[in-house]
OpenMM code with the backbone's topology and positions (N, CA, C; nanometers):
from openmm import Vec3, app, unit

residues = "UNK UNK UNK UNK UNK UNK UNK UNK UNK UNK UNK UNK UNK UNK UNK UNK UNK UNK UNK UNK UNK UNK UNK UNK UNK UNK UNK UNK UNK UNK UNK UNK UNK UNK UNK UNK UNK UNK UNK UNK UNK UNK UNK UNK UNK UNK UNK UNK UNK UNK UNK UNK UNK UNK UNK UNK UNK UNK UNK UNK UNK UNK UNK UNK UNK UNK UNK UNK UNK UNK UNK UNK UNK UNK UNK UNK UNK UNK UNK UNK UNK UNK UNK UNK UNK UNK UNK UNK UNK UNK UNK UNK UNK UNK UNK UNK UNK UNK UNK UNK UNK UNK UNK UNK UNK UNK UNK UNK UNK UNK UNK UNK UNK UNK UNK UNK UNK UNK UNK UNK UNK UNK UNK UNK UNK UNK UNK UNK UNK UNK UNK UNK UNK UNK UNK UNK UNK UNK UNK UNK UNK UNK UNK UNK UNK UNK UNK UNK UNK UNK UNK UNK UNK UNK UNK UNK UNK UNK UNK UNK UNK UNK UNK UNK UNK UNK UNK UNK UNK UNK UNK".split()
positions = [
    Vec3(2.3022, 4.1615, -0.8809),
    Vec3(2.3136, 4.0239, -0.8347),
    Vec3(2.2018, 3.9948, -0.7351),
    Vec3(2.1100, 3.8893, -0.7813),
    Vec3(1.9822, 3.8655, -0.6522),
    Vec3(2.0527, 3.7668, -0.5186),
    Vec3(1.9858, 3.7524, -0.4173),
    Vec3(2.0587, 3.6652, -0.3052),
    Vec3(1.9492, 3.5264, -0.3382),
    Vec3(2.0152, 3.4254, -0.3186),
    Vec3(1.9166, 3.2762, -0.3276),
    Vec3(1.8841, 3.2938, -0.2175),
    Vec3(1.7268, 3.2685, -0.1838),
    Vec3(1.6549, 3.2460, -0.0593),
    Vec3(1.6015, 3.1550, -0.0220),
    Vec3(1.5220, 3.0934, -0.1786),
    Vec3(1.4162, 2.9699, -0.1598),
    Vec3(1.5135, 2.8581, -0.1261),
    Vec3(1.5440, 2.7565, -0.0555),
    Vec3(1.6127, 2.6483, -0.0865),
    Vec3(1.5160, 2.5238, -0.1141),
    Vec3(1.6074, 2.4042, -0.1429),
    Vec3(1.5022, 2.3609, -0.2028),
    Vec3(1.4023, 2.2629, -0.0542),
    Vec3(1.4822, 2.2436, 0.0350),
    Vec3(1.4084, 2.2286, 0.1475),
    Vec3(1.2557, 2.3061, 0.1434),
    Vec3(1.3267, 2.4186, 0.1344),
    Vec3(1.1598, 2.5227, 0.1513),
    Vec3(1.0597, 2.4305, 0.0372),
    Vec3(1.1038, 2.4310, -0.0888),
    Vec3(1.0030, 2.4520, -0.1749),
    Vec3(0.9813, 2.3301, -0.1644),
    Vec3(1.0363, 2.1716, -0.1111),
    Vec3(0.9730, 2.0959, -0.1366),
    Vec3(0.8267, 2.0550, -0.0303),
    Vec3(0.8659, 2.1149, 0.0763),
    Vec3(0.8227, 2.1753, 0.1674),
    Vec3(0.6359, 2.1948, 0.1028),
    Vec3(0.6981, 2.3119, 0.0469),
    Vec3(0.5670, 2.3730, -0.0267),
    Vec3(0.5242, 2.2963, -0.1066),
    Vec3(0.5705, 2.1884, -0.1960),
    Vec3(0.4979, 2.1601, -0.2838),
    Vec3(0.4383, 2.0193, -0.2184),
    Vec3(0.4760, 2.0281, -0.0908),
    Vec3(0.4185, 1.8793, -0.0363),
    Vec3(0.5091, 1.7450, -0.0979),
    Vec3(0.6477, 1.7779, -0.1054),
    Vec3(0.6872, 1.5894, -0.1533),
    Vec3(0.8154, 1.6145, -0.0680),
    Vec3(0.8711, 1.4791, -0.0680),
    Vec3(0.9559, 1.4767, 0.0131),
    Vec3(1.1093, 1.5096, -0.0006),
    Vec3(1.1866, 1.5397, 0.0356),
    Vec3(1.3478, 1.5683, -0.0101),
    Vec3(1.3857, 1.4851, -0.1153),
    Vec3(1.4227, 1.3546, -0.1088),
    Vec3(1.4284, 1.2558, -0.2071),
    Vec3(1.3904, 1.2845, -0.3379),
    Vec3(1.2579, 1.3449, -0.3464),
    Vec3(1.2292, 1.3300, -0.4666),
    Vec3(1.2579, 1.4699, -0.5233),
    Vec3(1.2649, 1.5409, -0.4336),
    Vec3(1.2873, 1.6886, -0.4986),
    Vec3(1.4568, 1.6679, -0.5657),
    Vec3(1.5179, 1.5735, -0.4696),
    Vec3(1.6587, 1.5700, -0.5132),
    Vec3(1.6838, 1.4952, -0.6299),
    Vec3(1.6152, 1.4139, -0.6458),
    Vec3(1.5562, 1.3207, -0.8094),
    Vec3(1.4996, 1.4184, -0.9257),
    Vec3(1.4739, 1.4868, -0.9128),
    Vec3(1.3726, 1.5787, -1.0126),
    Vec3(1.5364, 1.7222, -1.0155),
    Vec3(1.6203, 1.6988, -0.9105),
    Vec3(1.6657, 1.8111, -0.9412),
    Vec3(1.8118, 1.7392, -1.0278),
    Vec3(1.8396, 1.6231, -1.0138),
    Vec3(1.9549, 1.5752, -1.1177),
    Vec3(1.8656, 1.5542, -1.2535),
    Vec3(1.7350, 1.5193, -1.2551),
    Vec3(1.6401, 1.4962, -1.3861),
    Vec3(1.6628, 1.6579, -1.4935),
    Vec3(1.6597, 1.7746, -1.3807),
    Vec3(1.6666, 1.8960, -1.4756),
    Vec3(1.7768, 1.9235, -1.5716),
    Vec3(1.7258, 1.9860, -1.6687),
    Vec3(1.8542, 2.0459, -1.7934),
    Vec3(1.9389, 2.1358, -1.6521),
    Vec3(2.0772, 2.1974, -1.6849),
    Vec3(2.1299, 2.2785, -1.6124),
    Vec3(2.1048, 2.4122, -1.6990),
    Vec3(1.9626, 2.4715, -1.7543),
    Vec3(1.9435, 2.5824, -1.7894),
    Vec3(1.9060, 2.6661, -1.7030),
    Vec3(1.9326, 2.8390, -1.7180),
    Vec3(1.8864, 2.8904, -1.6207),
    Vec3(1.7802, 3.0028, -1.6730),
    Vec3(1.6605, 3.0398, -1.6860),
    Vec3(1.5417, 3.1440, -1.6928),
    Vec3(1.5868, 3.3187, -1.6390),
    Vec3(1.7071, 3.3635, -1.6377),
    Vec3(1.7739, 3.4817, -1.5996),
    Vec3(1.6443, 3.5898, -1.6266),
    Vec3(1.5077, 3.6209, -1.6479),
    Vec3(1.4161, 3.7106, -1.6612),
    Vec3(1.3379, 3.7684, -1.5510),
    Vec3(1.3845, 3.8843, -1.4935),
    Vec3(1.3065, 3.9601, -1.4192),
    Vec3(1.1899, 4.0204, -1.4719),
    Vec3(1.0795, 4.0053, -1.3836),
    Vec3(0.9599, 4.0756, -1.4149),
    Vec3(0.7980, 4.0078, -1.3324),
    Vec3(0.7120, 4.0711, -1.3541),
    Vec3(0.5983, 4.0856, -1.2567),
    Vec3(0.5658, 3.9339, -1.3260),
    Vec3(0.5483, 3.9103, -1.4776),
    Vec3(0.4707, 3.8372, -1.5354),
    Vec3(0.5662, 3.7021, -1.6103),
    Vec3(0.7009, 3.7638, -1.6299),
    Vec3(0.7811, 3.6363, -1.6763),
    Vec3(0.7479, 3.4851, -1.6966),
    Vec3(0.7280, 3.4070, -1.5720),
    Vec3(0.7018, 3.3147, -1.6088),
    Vec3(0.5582, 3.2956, -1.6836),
    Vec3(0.4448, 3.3566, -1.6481),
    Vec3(0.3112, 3.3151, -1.7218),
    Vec3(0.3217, 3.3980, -1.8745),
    Vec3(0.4309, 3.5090, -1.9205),
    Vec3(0.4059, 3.5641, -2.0635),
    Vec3(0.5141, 3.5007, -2.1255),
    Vec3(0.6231, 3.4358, -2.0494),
    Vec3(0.7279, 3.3537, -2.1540),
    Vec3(0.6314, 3.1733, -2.1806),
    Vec3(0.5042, 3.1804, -2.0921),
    Vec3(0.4410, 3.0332, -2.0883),
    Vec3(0.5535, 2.8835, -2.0530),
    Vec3(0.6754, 2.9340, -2.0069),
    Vec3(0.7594, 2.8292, -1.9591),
    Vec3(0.6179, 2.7405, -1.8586),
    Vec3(0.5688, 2.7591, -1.8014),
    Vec3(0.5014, 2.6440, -1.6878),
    Vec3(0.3614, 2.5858, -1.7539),
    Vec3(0.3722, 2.5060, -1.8252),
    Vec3(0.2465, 2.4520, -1.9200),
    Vec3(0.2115, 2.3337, -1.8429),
    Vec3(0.0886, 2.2946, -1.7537),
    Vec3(-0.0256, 2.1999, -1.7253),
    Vec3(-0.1027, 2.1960, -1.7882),
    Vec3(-0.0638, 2.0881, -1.8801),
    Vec3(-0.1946, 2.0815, -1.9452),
    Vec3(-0.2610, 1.9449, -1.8520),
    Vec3(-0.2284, 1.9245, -1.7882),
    Vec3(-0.2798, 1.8280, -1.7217),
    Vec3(-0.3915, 1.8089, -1.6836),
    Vec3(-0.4036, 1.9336, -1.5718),
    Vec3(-0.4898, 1.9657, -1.4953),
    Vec3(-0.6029, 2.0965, -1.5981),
    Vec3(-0.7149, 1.9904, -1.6184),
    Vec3(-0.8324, 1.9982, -1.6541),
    Vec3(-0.9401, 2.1531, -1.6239),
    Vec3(-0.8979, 2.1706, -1.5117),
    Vec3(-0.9627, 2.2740, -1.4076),
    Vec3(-0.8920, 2.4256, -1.4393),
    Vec3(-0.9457, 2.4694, -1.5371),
    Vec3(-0.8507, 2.6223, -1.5886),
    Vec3(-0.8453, 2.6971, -1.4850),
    Vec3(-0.9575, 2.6903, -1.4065),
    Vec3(-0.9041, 2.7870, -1.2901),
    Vec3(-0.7887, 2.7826, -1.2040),
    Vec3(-0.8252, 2.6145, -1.1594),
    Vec3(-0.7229, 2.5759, -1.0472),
    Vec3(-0.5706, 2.6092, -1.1198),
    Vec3(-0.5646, 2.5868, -1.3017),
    Vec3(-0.4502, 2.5956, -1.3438),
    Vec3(-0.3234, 2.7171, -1.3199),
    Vec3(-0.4559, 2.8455, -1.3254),
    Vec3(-0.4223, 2.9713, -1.3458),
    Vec3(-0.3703, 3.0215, -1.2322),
    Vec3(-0.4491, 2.9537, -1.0686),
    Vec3(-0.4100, 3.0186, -0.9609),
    Vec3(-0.2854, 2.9316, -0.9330),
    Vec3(-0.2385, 2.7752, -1.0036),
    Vec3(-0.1514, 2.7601, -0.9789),
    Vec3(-0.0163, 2.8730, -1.0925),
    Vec3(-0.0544, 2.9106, -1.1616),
    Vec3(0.0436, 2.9368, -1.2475),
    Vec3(0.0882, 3.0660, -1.1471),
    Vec3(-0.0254, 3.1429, -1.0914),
    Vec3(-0.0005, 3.2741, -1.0739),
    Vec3(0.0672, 3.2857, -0.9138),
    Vec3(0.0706, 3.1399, -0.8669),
    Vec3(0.1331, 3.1221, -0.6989),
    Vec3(0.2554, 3.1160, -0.7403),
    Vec3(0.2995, 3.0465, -0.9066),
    Vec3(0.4536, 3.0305, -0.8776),
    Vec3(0.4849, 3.1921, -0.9682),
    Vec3(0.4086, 3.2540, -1.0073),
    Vec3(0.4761, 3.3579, -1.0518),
    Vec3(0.5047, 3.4134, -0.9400),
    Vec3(0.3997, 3.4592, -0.8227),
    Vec3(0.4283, 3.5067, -0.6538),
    Vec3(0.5699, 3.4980, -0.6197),
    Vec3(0.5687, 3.3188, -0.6370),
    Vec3(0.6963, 3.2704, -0.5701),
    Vec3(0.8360, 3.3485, -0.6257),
    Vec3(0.8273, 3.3394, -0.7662),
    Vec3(0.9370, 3.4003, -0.8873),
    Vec3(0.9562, 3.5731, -0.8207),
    Vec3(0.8667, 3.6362, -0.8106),
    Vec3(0.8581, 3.7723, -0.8161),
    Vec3(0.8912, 3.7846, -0.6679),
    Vec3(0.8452, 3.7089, -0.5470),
    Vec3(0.8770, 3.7726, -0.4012),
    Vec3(1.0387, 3.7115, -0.3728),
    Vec3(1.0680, 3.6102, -0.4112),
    Vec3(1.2419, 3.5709, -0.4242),
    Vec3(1.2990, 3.7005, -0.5168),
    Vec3(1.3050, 3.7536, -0.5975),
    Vec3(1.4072, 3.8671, -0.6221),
    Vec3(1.4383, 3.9703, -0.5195),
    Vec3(1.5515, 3.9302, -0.4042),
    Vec3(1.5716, 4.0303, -0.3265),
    Vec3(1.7331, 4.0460, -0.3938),
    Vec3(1.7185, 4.1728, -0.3692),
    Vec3(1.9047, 4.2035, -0.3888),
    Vec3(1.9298, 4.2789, -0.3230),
    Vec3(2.0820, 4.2363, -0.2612),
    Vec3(2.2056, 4.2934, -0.1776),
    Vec3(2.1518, 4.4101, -0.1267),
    Vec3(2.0822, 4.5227, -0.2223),
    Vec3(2.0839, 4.6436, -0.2622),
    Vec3(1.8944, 4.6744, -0.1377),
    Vec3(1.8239, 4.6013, -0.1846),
    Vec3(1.6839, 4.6074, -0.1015),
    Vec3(1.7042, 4.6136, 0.0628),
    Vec3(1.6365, 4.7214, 0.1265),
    Vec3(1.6131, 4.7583, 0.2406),
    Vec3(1.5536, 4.7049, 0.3303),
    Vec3(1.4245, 4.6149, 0.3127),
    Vec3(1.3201, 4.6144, 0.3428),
    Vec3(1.3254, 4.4651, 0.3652),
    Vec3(1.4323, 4.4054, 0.4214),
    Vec3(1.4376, 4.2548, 0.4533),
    Vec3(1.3239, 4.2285, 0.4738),
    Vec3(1.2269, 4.2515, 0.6448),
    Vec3(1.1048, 4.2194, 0.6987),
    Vec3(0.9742, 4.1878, 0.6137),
    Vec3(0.9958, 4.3257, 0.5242),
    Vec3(0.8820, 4.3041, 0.4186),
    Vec3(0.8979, 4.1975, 0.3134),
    Vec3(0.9967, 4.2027, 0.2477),
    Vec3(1.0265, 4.1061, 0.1562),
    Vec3(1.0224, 3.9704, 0.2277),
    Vec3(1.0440, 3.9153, 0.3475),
    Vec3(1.0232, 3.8113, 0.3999),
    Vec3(0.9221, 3.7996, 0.4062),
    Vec3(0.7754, 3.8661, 0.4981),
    Vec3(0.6403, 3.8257, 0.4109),
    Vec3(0.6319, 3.7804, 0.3350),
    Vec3(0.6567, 3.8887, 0.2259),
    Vec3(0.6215, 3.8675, 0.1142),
    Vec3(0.6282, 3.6807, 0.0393),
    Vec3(0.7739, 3.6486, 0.0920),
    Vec3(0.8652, 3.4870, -0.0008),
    Vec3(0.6970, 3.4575, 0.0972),
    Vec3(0.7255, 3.4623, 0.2038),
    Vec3(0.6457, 3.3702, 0.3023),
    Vec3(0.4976, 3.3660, 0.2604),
    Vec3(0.4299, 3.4340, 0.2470),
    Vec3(0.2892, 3.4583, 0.1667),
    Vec3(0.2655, 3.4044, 0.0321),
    Vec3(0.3733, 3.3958, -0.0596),
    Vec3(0.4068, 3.3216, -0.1982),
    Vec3(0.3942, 3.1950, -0.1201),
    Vec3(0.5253, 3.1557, -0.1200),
    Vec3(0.5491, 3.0001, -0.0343),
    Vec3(0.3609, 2.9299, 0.0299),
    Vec3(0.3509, 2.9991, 0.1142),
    Vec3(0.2202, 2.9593, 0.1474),
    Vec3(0.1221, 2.9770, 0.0590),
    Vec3(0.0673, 3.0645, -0.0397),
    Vec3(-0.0208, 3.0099, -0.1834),
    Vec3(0.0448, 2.9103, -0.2684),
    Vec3(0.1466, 2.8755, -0.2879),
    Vec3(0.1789, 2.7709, -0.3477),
    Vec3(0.1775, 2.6383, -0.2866),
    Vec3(0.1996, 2.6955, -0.1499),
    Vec3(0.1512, 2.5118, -0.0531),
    Vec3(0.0027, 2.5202, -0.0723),
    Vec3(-0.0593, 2.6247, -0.0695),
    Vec3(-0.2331, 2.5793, -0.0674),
    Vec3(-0.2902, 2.5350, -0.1692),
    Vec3(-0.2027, 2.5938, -0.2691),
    Vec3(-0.2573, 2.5224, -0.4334),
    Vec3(-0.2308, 2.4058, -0.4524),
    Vec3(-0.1177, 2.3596, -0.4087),
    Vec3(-0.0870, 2.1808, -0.4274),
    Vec3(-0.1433, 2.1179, -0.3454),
    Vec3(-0.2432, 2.1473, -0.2172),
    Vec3(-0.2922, 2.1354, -0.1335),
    Vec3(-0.4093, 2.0900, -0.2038),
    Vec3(-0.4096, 2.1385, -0.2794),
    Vec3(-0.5565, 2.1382, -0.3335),
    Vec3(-0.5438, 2.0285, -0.4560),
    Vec3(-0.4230, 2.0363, -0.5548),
    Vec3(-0.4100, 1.9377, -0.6537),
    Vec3(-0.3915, 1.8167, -0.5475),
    Vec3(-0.3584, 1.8168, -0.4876),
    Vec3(-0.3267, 1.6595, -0.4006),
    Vec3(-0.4722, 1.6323, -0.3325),
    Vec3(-0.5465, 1.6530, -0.3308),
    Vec3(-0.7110, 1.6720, -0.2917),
    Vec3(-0.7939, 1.6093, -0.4125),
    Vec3(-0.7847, 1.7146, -0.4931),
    Vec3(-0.8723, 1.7221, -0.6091),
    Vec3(-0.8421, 1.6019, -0.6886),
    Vec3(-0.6829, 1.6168, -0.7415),
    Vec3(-0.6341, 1.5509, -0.8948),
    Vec3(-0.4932, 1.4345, -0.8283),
    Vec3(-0.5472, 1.3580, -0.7476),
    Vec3(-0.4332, 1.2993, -0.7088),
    Vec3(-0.3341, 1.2026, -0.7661),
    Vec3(-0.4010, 1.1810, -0.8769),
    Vec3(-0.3916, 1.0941, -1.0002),
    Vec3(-0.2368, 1.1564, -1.0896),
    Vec3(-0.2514, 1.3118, -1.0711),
    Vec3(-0.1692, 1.3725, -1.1894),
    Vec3(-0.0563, 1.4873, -1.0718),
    Vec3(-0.0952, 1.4570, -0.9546),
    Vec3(-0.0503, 1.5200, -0.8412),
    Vec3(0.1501, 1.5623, -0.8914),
    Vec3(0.1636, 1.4321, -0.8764),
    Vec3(0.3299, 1.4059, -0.8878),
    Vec3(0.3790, 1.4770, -1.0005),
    Vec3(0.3105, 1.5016, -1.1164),
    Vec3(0.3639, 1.4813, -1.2258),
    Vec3(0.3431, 1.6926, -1.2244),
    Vec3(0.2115, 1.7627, -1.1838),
    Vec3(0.1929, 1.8892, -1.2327),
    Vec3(0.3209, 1.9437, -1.0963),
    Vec3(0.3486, 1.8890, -0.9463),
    Vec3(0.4335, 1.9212, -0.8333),
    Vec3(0.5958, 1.9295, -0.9338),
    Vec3(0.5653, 1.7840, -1.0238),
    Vec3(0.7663, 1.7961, -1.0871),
    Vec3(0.7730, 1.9252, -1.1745),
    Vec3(0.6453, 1.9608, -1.2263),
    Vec3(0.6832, 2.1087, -1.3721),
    Vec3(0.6983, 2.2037, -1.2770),
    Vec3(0.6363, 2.2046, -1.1560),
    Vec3(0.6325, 2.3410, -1.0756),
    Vec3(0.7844, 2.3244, -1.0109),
    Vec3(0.8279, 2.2774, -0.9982),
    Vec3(0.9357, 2.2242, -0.9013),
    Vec3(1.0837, 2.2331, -1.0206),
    Vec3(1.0775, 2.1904, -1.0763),
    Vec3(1.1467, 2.1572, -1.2434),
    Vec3(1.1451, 2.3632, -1.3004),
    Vec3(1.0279, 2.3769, -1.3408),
    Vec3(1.0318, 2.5278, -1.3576),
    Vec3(1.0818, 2.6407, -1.2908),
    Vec3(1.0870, 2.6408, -1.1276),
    Vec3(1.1504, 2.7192, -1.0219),
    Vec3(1.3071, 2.6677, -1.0428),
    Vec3(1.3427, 2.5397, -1.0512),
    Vec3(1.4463, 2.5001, -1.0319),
    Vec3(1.5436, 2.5982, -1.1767),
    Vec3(1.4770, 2.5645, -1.2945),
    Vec3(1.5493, 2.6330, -1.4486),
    Vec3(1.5292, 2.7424, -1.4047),
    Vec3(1.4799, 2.8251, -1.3031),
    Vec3(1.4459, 2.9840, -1.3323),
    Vec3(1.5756, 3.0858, -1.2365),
    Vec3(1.6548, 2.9510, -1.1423),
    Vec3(1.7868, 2.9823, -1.1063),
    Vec3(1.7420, 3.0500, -0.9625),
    Vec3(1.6008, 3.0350, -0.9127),
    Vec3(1.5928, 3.1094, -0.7726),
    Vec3(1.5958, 3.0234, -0.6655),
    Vec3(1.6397, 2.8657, -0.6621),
    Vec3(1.6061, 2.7875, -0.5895),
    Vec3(1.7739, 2.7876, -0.5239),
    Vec3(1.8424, 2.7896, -0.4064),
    Vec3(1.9260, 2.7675, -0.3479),
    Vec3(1.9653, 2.6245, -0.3202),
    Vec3(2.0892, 2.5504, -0.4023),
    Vec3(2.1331, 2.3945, -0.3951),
    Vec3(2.1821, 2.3924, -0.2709),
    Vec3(2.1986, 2.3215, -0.1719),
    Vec3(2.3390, 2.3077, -0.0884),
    Vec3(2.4153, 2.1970, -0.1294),
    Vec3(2.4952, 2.1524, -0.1943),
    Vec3(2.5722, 2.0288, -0.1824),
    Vec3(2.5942, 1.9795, -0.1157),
    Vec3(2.5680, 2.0417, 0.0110),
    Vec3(2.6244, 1.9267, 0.1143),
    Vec3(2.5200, 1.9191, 0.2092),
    Vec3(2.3905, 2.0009, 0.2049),
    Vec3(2.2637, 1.8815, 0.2088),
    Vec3(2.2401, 1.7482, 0.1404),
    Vec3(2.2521, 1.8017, -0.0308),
    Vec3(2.2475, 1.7296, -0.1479),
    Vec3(2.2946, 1.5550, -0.0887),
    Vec3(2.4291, 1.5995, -0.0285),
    Vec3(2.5427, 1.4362, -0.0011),
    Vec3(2.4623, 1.3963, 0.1383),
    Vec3(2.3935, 1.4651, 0.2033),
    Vec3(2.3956, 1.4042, 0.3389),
    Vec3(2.2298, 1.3131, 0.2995),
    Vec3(2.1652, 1.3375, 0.1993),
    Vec3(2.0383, 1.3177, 0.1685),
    Vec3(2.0431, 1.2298, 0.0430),
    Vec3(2.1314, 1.1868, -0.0055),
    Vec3(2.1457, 1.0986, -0.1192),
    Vec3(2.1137, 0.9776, -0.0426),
    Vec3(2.1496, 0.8778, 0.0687),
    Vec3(2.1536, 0.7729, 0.1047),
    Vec3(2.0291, 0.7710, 0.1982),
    Vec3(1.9206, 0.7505, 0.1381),
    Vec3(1.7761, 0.7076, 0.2045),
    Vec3(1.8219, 0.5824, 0.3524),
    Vec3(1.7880, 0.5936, 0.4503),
    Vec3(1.7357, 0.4989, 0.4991),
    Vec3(1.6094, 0.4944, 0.5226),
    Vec3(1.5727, 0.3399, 0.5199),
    Vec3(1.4232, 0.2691, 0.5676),
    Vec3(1.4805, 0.1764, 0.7087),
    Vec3(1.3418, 0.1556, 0.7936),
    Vec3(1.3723, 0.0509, 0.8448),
    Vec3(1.2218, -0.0109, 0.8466),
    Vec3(1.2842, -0.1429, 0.7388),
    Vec3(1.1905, -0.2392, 0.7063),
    Vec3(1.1868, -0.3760, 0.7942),
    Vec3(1.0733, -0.3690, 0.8051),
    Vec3(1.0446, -0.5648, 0.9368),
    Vec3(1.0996, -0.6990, 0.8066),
    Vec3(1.1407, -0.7853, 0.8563),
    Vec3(1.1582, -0.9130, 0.8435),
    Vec3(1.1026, -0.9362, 0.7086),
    Vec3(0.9916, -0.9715, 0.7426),
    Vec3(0.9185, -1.0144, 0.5908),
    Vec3(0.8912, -0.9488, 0.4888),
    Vec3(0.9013, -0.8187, 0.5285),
    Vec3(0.9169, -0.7075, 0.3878),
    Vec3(1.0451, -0.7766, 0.2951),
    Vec3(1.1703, -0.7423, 0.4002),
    Vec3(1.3281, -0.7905, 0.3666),
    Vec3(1.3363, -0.9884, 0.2624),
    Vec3(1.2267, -1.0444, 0.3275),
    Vec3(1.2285, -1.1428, 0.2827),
    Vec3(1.1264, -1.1649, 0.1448),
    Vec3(1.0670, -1.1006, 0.1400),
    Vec3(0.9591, -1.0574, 0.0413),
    Vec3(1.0868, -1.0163, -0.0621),
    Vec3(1.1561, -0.8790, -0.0276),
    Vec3(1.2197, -0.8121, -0.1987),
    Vec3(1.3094, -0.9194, -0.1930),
    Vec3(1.3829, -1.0123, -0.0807),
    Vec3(1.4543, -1.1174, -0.1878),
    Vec3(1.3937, -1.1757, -0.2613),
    Vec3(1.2802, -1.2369, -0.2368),
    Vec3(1.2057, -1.3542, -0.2930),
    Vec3(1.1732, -1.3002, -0.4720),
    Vec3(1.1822, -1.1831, -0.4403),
    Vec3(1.1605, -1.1050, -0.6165),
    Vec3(1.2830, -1.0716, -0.6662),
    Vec3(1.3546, -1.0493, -0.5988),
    Vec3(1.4991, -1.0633, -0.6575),
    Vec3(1.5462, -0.8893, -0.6464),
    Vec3(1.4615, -0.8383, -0.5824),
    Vec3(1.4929, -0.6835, -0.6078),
    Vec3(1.6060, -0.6381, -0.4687),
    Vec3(1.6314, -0.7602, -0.3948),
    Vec3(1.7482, -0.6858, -0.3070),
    Vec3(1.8878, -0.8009, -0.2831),
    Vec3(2.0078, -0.7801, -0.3603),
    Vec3(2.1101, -0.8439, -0.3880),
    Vec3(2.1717, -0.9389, -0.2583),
    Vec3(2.1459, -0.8277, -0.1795),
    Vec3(2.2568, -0.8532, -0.0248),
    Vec3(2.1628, -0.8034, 0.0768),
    Vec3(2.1583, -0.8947, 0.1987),
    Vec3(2.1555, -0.8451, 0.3185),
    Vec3(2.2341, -0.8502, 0.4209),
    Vec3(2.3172, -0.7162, 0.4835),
    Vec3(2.4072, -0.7570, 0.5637),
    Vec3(2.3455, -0.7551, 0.6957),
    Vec3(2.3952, -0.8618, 0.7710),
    Vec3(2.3161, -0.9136, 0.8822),
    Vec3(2.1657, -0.8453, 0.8860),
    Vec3(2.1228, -0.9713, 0.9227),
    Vec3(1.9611, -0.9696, 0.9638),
    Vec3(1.8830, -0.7938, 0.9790),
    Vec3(1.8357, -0.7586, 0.9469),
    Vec3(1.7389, -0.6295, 0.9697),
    Vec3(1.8651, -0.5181, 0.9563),
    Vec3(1.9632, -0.5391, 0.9132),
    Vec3(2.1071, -0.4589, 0.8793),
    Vec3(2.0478, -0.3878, 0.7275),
    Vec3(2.2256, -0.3388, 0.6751),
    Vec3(2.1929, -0.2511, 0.5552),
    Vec3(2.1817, -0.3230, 0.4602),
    Vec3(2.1254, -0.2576, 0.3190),
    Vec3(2.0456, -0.3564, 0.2331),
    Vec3(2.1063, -0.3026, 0.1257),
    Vec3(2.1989, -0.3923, 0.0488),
    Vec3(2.1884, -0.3408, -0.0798),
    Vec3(2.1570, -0.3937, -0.2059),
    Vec3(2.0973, -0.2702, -0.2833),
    Vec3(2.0272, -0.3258, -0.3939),
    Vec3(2.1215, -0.3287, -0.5228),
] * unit.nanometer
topology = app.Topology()
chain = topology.addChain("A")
for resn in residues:
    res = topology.addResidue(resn, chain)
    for name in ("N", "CA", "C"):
        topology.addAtom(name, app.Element.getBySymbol(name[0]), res)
């Protein structure tokens, strides 16, 4: 039995987007799970396909940060070596923030879309830790929008109700 470590805080973290959307992309996923241990799993089963991104290199070091990520998350009950293995997530985690670091630089155009397969792929591979009751406390976005924004999405019709002035908004 492995222990969940990554949560998805961490990884959205890493992939540079915000909770919201990681929590959008994570009701978007099938509920399949990738149960395969091994050094190379994700890049020899080819589950993580960008074809997006143009740049074979940049592709490869992204493919090979989330294999990092895949391979330094298998800790179990049974492993000694907490300290090390914490590096280790932590050193993954951080090549995978530097690689999206870099797609959000380079390819900002296709940014969102190569962050959801990486994000989407960790998520099916069953190493990402849910909390539900992060999940509920993070479902209800607030904004706080000025006046004429508020008067603007009525004027388009995109906000139903406003309860009192600069109050809650529903759409």
């Amino acid at each position: 039995m492995r222990k969940k470590i990554v949560t998805l805080s961490i990884l959205s973290s890493a992939l540079n987007i915000n909770y919201a959307q990681a929590n959008e992309l994570l009701n978007a996923v099938p509920d399949c799970k990738v149960n395969v241990l091994g050094e190379k799993s994700l890049l020899t089963m080819n589950c993580l396909q960008m074809t997006e991104l143009s740049n074979k290199e940049l592709r490869e070091q992204i493919e090979k940060a989330v294999s990092n990520l895949f391979i330094a998350s298998q800790i179990r009950p049974t492993d000694k070596e907490d300290e090390k293995k914490g590096k280790e997530l932590e050193k993954a985690l951080l090549g995978l923030k530097e690689r999206v670091s870099l797609i959000d630089k380079e390819h900002p155009e296709i940014a969102h879309k190569v962050k959801s397969k990486i994000l989407g792929e960790l998520l099916r591979t069953g190493i990402v830790e849910i909390d539900k009751e992060e999940l509920e406390l993070n479902r209800n976005v607030q904004l706080d929008l000025n006046d004429s924004i508020i008067r603007e999405l009525e004027r388009r019709g995109n906000i139903r109700d406003v309860v009192s002035r600069g109050g809650t908004i529903c759409f």
